[in-house]
C-alpha positions in Angstrom: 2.7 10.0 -61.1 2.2 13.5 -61.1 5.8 13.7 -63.0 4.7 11.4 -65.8 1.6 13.2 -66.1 3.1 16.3 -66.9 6.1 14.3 -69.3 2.6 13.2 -71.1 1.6 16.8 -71.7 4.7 18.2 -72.5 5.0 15.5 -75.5 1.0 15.8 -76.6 2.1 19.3 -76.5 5.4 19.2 -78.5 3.3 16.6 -81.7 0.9 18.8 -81.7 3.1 21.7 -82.4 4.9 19.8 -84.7 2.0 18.9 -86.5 1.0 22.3 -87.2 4.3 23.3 -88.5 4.4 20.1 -91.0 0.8 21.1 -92.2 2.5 24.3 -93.5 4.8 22.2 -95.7 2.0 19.9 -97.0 -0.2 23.1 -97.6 2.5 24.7 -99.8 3.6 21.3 -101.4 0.0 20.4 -102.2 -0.5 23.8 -103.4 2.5 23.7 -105.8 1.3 20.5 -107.6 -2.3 21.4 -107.6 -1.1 24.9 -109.5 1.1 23.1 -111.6 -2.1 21.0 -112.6 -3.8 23.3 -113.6 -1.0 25.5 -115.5 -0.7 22.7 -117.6 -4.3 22.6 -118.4 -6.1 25.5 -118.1 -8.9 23.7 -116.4 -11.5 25.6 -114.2 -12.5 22.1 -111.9 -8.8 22.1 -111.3 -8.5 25.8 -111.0 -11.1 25.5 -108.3 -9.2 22.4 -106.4 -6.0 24.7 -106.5 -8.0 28.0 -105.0 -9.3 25.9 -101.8 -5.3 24.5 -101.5 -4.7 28.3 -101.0 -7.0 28.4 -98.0 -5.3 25.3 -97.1 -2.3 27.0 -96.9 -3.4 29.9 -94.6 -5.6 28.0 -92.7 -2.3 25.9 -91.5 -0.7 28.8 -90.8 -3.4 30.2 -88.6 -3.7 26.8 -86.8 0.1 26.9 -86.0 -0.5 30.4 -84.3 -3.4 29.4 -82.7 -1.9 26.3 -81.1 0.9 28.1 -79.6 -1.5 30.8 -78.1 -3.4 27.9 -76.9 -0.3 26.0 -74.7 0.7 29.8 -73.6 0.3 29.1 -69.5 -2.4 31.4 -68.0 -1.3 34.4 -66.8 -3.1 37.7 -65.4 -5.7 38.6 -68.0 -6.9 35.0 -68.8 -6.5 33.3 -65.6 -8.4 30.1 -66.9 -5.6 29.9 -69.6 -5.8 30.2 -73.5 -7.2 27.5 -74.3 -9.8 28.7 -77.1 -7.6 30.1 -78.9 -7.8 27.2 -81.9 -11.8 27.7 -81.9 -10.6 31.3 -83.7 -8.3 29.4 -86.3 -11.2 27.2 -87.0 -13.5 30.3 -87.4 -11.2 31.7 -89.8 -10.8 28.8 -91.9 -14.4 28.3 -91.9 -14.3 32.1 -93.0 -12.3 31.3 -95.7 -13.5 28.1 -96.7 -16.9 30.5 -97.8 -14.5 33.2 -99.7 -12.8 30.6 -101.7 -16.1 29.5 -103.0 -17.4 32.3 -104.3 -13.9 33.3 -105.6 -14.5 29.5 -107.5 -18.2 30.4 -108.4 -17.2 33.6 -109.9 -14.6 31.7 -112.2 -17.0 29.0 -113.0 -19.6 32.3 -114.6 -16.9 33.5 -116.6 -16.0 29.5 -117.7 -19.7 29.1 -118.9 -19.7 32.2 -121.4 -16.4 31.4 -122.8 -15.8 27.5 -122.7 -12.9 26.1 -123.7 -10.7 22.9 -124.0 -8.6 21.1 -121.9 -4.5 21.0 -122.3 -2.4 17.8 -121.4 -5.5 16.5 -119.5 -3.1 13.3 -118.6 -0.4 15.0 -117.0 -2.7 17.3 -115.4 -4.8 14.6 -114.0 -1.9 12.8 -112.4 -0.7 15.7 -110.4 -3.4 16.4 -109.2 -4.2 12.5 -108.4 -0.5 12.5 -106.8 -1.7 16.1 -104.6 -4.8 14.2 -103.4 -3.1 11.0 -102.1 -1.0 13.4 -100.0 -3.7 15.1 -98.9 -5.7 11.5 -98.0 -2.8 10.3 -95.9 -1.9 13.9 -94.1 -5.9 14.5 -93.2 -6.0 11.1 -91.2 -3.0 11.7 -89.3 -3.9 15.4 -88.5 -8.0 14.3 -87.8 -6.8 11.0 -85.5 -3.6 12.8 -83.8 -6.1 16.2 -83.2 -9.1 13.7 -81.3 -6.1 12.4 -78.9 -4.7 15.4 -78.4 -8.3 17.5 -78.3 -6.8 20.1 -80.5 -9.9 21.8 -82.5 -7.5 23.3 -84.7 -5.9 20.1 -85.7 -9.4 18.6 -86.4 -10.8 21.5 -88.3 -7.7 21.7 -90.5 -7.8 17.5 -90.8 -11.5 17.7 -92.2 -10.6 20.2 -93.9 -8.1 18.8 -96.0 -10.2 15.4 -96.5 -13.0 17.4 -98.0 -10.6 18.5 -100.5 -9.5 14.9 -100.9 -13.1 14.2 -102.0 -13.8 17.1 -104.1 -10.4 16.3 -105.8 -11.8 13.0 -106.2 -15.1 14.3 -107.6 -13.2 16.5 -109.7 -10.8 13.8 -111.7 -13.8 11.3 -112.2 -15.5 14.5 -113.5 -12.9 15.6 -115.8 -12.3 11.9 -117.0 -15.6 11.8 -118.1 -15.7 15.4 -120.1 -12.6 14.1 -122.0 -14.3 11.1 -122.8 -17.9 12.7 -124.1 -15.9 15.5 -125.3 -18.4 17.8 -123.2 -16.4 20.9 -122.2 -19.1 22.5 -120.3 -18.5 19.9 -117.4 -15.3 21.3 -116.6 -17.1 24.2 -114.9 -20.1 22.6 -113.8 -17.4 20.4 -111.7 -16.1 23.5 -110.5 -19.6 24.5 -109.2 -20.4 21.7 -107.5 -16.8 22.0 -106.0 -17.9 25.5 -104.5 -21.0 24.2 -103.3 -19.4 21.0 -101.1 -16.9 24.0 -100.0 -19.9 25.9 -98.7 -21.4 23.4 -97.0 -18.2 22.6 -95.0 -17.3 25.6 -94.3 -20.9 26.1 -92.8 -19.9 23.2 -90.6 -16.4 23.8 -89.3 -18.0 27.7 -88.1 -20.8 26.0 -86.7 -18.5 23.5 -85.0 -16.0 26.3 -83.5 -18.7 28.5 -82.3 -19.9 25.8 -80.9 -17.0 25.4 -78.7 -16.9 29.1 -78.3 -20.1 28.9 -76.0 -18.8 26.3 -73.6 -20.6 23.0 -75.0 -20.3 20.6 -72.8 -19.4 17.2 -73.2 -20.8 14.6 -74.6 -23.2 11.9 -73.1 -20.9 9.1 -73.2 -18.4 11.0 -71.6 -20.4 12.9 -69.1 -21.4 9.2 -67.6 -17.8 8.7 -67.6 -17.1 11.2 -65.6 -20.0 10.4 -63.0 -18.2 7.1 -62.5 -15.0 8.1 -62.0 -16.4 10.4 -59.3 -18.8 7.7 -57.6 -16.1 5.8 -57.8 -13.7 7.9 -55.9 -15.7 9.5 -53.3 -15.7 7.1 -50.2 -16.5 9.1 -47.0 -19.4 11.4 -49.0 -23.3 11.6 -48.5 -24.1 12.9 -52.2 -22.9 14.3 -56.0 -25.0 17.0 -57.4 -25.3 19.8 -60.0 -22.6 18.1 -62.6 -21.5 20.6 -65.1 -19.0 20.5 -67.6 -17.8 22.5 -70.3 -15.4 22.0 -73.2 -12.2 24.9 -74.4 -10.2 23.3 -76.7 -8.2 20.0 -75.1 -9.3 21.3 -71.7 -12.3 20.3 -69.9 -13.8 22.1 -66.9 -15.8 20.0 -64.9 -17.6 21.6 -61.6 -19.8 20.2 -59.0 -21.2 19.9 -55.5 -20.2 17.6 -52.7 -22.7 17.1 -49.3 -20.4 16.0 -46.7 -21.6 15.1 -43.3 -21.4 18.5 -41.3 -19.1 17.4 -38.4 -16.5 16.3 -41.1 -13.0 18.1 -40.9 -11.9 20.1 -43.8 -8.8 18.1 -44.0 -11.0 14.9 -44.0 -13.3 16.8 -46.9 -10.5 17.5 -48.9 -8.8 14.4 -48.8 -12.2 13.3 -50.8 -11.6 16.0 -53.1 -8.0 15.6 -53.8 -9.0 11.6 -54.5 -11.5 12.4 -57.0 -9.3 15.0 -58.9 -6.4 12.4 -58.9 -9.0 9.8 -60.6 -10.4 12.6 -62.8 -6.9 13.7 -64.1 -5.5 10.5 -64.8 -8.7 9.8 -67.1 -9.1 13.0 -68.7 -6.5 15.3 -70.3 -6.0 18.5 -69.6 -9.0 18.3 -66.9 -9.9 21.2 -64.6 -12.1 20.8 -61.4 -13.5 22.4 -58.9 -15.5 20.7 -56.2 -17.8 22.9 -53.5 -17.7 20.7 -50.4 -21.3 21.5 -48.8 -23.3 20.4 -45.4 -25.6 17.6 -45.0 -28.5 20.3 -44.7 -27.7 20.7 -48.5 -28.5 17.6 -49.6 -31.3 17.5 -52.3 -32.0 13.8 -51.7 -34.4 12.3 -49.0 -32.1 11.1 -45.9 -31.5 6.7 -46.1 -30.8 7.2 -49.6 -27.5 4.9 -50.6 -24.0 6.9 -50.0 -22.9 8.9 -52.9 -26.0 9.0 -55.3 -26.2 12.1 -57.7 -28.9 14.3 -57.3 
């Protein structure tokens, strides 16, 4: 079992990678339409929608990195492994999420003074259209394959992309309907309220990886989880208490205290604990634990109370 856990790892750990290199190529492909876009038309909303593809671009490449820090084994300077490591690719890109949107707000000033009209609007708007379905179908996979795999940089870089599939879809509706009114000063309007959805989610990804950066723990669903799994598993115990968990990256630390009766063998105590870590591992990923196997005369609930209660 222990075998096929590890096999499971190694291939969460070899998708993920794989991922992060293929998110390079869709940055740079994406980025390539999106510029050829607005080449062809001159048109600051696009312009805008081609700047944050650049961050898409470096952002990939800074999750790549950070994913294979993160898999690095621990060694002698981080002995709990490297785990965070994608919480500072997310930081980044949240980083330059921001600069990209005042680079766009700064273009969208110059726009307003000196407006001017849009070039081959139709073949603009359908490479750009064909750059967003990519986008669309790349984000999912990256936002559902990062949640299994508990990679922050895959989900950062997913959401990331999907808020430029909307704002590219704000944008072409836009556009559409300043070629129709014949109002040019939408273009850049577009391109503002572009900057500003940029703002807001890059507020959100750095809020997200700092987050993670002070060792949130996990959520409640999941913390009652893991309270079952180690009722469950802790035959032979008197009581559970001071649960704590904490979340770096894909791994989860999870820490607690076990009363045993006093006149219980240490081999006897740590059969207990080896059960419960079995339980814990096959449920969680990527789980760390550490159990401190205390006396009776540290129990924090009245004695009678039913076997393994948490305190």
């Amino acid at each position: 079992m222990a075998a096929t856990g590890m096999d499971k790892m190694t291939s969460s750990k070899r998708r993920v990678a794989q991922l992060a290199f293929w998110s390079i190529v869709v940055a740079f492909a994406v980025l390539a339409l999106k510029t050829l876009a607005w080449w062809l038309t001159g048109s600051v909303a696009l312009y805008s929608d081609a700047l944050e593809s650049i961050v898409n671009v470096i952002a990939a490449m800074a999750a790549f990195w950070a994913i294979q820090v993160s898999h690095k084994p621990a060694d002698r300077d981080h002995q709990h492994g490297h785990h965070k490591a994608e919480y500072f690719s997310a930081v980044l890109e949240g980083v330059l999420i921001v600069l990209a949107a005042l680079l766009i707000m700064s273009e969208v000033w110059s726009a307003i003074q000196h407006p001017k009209a849009i070039e081959q609007p139709g073949v603009g708007l359908a490479i750009n259209g064909a750059a967003s379905a990519i986008n669309a179908v790349w984000a999912l996979l990256l936002i559902r394959s990062g949640r299994k795999a508990r990679s922050p940089a895959l989900v950062a870089d997913g959401h990331h992309i999907m808020t430029d599939v909307v704002t590219s879809v704000g944008v072409l509706v836009g556009l559409a309907a300043a070629l129709a009114t014949g109002w040019a000063i939408l273009d850049p309007l577009l391109a503002f309220l572009v900057a500003l959805n940029i703002l807001w989610q890059g507020w959100k990804v750095i809020g997200s990886s700092l987050d993670g950066l002070m060792d949130r723990s996990v959520d409640v669903d999941e913390h009652l989880h893991i309270r079952d799994l180690i009722s469950a598993n802790s035959k032979g115990a008197l009581e559970v208490h001071d649960l704590k968990t904490r979340i770096a990256g894909r791994a989860t630390f999870i820490e607690f205290h076990m009363v045993v009766d006093a006149n219980m063998t240490v081999g006897e105590s740590h059969e207990i604990c080896d059960r419960i870590e079995a339980a814990l591992r096959a449920e969680i990923p990527s789980v760390r634990v550490i159990i401190h196997v205390e006396p009776d005369d540290e129990a924090k609930l009245p004695p009678g109370t039913p076997a393994v209660p948490f305190a």
